[in-house]
C-alpha positions in Angstrom: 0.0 0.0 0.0 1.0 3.5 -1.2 0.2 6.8 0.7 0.6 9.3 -1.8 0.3 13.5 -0.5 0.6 15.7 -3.4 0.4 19.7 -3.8 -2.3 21.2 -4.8 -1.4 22.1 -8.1 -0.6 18.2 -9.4 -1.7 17.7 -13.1 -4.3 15.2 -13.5 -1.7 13.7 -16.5 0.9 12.9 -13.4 -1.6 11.7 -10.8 -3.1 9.2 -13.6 0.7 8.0 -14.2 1.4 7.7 -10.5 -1.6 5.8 -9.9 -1.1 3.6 -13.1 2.4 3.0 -11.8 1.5 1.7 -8.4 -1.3 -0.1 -10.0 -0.1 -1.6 -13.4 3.7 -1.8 -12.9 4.2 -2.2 -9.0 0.5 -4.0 -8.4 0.1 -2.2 -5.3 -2.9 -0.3 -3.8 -2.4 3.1 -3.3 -4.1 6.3 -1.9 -4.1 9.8 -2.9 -4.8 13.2 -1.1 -3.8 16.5 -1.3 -1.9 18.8 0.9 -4.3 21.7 0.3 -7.2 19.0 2.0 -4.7 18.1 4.9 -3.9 21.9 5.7 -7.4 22.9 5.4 -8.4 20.9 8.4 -7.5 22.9 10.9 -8.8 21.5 14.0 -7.6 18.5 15.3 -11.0 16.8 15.1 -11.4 17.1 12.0 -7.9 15.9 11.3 -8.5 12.9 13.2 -11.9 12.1 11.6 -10.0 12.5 7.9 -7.4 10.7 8.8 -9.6 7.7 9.9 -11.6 7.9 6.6 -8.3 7.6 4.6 -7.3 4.5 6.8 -10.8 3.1 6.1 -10.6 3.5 2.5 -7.0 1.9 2.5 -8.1 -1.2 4.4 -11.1 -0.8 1.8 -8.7 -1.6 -1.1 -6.6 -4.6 0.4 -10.2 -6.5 1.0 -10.2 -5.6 5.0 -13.5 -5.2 6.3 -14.5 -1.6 7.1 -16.4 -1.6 10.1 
């Protein structure tokens, strides 16, 4: 599994080749999220509750239950 944080200003061209990288090439699961959405949440609630949505779409993609 792949964490990928990328700036805000990514090309969609180079996320599409990262994510056919990790998924064609490497045959790995990966997950994507910008550093605009992790600055933005500015309390640490919210962090927290994003962060925890990320880890349940991870264990999502390697076929782990999510509840």
């Amino acid at each position: 599994m792949v964490m990928v944080l990328i700036g805000g200003n990514l090309k969609d061209s180079v996320y599409h080749e990262i994510k056919n990288l990790c998924t064609t090439k490497y045959k790995v699961c990966s997950q994507f999220t910008t550093v605009t959405k992790v600055a933005s949440l500015n309390r640490k609630n919210h962090l927290l509750s994003y962060a925890s949505s990320i880890i349940l779409q991870m264990n999502s993609k390697i076929g782990k239950p999510i509840w």
